[in-house]
C-alpha positions as CSV (number, residue, x, y, z in Angstrom):
1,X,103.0,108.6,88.7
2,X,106.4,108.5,86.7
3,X,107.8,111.4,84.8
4,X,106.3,110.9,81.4
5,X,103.1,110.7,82.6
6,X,103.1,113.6,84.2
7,X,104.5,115.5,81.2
8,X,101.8,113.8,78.5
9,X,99.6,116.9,80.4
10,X,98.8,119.4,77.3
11,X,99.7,122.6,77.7
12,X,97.1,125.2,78.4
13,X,96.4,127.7,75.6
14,X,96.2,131.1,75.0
15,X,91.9,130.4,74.9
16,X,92.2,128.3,78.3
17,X,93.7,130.9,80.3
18,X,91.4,133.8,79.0
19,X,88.3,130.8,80.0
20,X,89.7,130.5,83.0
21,X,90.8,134.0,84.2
22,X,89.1,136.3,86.5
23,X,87.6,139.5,85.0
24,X,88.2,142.9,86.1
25,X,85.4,145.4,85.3
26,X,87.0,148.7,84.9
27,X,83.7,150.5,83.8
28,X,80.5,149.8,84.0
29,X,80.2,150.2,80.4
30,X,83.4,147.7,79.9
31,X,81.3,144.4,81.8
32,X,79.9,143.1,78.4
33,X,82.4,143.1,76.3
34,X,84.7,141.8,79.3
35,X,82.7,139.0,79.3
36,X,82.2,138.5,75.2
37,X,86.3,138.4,75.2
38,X,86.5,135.9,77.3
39,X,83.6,133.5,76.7
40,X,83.3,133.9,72.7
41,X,85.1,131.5,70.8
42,X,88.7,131.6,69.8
43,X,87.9,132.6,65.9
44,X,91.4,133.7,64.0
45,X,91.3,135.9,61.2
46,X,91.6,134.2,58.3
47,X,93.1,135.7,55.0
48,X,90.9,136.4,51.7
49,X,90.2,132.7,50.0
50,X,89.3,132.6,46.7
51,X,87.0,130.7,47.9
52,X,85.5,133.7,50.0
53,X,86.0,136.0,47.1
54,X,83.7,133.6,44.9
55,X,81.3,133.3,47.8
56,X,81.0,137.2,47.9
57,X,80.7,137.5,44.4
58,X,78.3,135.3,44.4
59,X,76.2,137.0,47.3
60,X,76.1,140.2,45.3
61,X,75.0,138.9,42.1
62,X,71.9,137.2,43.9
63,X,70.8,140.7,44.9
64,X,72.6,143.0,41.9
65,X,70.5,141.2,39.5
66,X,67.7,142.0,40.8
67,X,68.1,145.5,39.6
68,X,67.7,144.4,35.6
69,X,63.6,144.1,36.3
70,X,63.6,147.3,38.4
71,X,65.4,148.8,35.9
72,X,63.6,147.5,32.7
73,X,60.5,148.8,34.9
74,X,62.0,152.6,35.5
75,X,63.1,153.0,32.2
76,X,59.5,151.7,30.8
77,X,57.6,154.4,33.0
78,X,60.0,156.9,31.7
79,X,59.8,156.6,28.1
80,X,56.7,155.7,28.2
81,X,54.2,157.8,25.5
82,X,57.4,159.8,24.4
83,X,56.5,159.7,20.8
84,X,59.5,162.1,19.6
85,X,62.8,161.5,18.7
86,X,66.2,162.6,20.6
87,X,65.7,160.8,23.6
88,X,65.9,163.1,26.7
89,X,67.1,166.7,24.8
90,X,63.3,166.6,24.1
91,X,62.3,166.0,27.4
92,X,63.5,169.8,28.4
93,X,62.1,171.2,25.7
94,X,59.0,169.9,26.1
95,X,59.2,170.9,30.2
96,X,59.4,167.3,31.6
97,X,61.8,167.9,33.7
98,X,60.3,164.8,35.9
99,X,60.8,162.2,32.8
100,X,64.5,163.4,32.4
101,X,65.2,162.3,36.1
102,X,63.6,159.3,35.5
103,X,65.5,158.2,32.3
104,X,69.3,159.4,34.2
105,X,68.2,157.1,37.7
106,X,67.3,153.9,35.2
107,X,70.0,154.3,33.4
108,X,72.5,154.5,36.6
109,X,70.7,151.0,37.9
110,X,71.1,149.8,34.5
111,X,75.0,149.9,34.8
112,X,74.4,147.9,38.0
113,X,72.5,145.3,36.5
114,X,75.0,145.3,33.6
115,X,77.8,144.8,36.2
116,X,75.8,142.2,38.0
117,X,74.7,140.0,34.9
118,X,78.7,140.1,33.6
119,X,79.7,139.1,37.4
120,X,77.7,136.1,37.2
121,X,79.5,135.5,34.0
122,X,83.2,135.6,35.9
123,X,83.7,131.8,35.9
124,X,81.5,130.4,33.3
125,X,81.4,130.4,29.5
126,X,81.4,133.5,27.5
127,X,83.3,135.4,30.1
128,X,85.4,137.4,27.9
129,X,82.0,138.7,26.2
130,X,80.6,139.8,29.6
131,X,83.7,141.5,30.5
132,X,84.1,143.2,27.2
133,X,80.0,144.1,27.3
134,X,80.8,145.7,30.7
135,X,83.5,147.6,29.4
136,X,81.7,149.2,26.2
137,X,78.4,149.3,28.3
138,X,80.3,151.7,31.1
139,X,82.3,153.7,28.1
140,X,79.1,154.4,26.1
141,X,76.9,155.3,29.2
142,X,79.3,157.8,30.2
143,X,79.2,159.1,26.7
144,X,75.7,159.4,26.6
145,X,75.0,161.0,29.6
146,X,77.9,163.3,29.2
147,X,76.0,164.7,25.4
148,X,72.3,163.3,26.0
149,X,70.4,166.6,27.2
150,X,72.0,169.1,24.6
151,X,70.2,169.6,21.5
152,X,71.4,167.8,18.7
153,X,72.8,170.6,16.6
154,X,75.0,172.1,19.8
155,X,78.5,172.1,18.7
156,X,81.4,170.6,20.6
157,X,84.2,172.0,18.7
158,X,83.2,170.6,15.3
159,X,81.3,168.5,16.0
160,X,77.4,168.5,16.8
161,X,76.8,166.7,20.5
162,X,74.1,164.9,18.5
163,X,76.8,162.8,16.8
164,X,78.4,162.0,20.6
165,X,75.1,160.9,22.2
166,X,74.4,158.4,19.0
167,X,78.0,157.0,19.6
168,X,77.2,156.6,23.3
169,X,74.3,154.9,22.6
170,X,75.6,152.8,20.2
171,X,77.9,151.8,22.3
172,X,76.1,151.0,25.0
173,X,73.8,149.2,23.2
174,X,76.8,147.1,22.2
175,X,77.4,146.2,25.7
176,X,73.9,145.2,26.0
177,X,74.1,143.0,23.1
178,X,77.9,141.3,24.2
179,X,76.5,140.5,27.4
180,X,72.9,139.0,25.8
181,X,75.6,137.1,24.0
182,X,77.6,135.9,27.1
183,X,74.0,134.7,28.4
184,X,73.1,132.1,25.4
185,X,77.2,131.0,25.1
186,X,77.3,130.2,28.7
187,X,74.2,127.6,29.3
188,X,73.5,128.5,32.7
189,X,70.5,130.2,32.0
190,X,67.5,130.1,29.5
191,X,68.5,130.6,25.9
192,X,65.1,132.9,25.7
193,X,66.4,135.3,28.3
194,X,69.7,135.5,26.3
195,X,68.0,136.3,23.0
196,X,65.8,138.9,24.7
197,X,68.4,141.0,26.3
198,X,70.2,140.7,22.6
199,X,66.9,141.7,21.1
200,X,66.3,144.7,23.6
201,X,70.1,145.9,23.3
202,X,69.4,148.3,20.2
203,X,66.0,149.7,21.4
204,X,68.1,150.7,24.9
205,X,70.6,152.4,23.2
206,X,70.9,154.1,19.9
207,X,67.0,152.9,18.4
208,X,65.3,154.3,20.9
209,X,67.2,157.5,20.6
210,X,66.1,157.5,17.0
211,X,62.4,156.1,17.3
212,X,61.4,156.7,20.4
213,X,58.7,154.1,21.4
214,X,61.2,151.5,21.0
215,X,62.9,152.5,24.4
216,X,59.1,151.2,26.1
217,X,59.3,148.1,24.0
218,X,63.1,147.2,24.8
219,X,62.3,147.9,28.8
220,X,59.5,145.7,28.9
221,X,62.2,142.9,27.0
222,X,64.6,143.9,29.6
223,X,62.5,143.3,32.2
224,X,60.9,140.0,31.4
225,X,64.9,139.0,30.8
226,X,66.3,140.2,34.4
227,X,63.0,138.1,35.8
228,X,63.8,134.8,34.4
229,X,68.2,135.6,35.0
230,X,67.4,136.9,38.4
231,X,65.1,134.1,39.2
232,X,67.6,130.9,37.7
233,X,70.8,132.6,39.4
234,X,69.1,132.3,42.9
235,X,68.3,128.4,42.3
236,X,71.8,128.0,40.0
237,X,75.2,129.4,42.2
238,X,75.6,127.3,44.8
239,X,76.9,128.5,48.0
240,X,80.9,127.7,48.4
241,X,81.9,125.2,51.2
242,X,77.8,124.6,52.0
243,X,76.3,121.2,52.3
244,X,75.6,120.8,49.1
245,X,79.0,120.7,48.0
246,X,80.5,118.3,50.6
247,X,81.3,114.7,50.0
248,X,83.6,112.9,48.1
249,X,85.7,113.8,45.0
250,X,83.7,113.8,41.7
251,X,85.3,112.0,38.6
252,X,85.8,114.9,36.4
253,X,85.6,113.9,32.2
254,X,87.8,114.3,29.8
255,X,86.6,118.0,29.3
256,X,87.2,118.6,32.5
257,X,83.4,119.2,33.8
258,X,82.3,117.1,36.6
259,X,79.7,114.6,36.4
260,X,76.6,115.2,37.0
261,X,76.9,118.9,36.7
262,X,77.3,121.9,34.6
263,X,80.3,122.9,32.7
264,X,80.9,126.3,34.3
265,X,81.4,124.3,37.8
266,X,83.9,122.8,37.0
267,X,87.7,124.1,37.3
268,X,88.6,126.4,35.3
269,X,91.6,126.0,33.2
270,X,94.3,128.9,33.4
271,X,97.3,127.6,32.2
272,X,96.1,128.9,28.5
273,X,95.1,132.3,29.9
274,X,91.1,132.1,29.6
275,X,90.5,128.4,28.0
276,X,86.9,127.4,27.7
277,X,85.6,131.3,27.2
């Protein structure tokens, strides 16, 4: 055998060595993973993608969403037959102490679900809505809860908390209403769930603090809404580098959407900062 042939040999690796090493077993405790090291397979760590950051987004929205229904469904059971107005200051003066729990824990998942439905919302249409909902959702919850239980007439300097909560609300119910927005501008889901969530926005927020059957009336909205979103973004985001997206290259129009499917899967343009929102 000449000299080139016998230096076409590959080197052995890093992987073949470790294969092909004898194991010492220090502890008895040490045999398994001893033997895991050496017969797993050789996986490096890989940096963040953003192709694994979409893919983790899109594993939390599957399950965050989910928590619109469960929250439509607290919030239901505990307004439910509250007939007076002022929201939850009249819940300790009336010695349901039980009620006011229930209305802080829905209204805690009900930040989730808003941060879920304006995640789904990251790459499609009507993103900057979503984000901006979130944003005045999380500022007006905070201000709500901060001034909710005090009776209306308490003063905060100069002015009454009353006039805090109703600008929490209001605010929140704003955030409610952007994202219902994002939801009908983005076409990835039905336009009735869109509507509804607009529709229930004001009776979650500041007209249910004001007439208070209309917080039952916008959970039961809320909840038939987070159903159908819940239900669509399981079947809609696909799963990033699965079978279903292999193949070859799709001929992309001249709006930049692929054929044959939606517009919010196709790239999005950032060279004009947030084109297509």
């Amino acid at each position: 055998m000449s000299q080139t042939a016998r230096n076409t040999r590959p080197p052995r690796t890093a992987y073949a060595v470790m294969r092909t090493a004898s194991l010492r077993v220090v502890a008895r405790s040490d045999a398994g993973v001893a033997v895991l090291a050496a017969a797993g397979p050789d996986r490096a760590r890989t940096p963040a993608t953003n192709g694994s950051w979409a893919e983790s987004l899109r594993q939390f929205t599957r399950a965050a969403v989910w928590v619109l229904p469960v929250y439509g469904l607290l919030y239901g059971a505990s307004t439910l037959g509250d007939l007076h107005a002022g929201g939850p200051s009249s819940y300790l003066a009336h010695g349901q102490p039980v009620r006011l729990i229930g209305w802080v824990a829905a209204l805690c998942l009900g930040l989730i679900a808003l941060v879920a439905v304006a995640a789904i919302h990251a790459g499609a249409r009507g993103r900057r809505s979503a984000a901006l909902g979130l944003v005045v959702g999380l500022v007006g919850a905070a201000l709500m809860l901060s001034f909710v239980v005090l009776p209306g007439r308490t003063r905060v300097g100069v002015i009454p908390s009353g006039a805090f909560t109703l600008a929490g609300a209001s605010l929140y119910s704003v955030g409610w209403l952007l994202v219902g927005w994002a939801v009908v501008r983005s076409r990835l889901f039905s336009l009735v769930d869109g509507v509804m969530l607009i529709v229930a926005a004001p009776m979650l927020g500041v007209a249910g603090l004001l007439i208070g059957p209309l917080q039952t009336v916008g959970a039961m909205l809320a909840v038939a809404a987070g159903i159908g979103l819940a239900w669509t973004a399981g079947r809609l985001i696909p799963t990033v580098g699965g079978p279903e997206l292999a193949g070859p290259p799709v001929r992309q129009g001249s709006d930049g959407a692929a054929a044959g499917r939606p517009a919010a899967y196709a790239p999005v343009a950032t060279h004009d900062g947030d084109a297509g929102a």
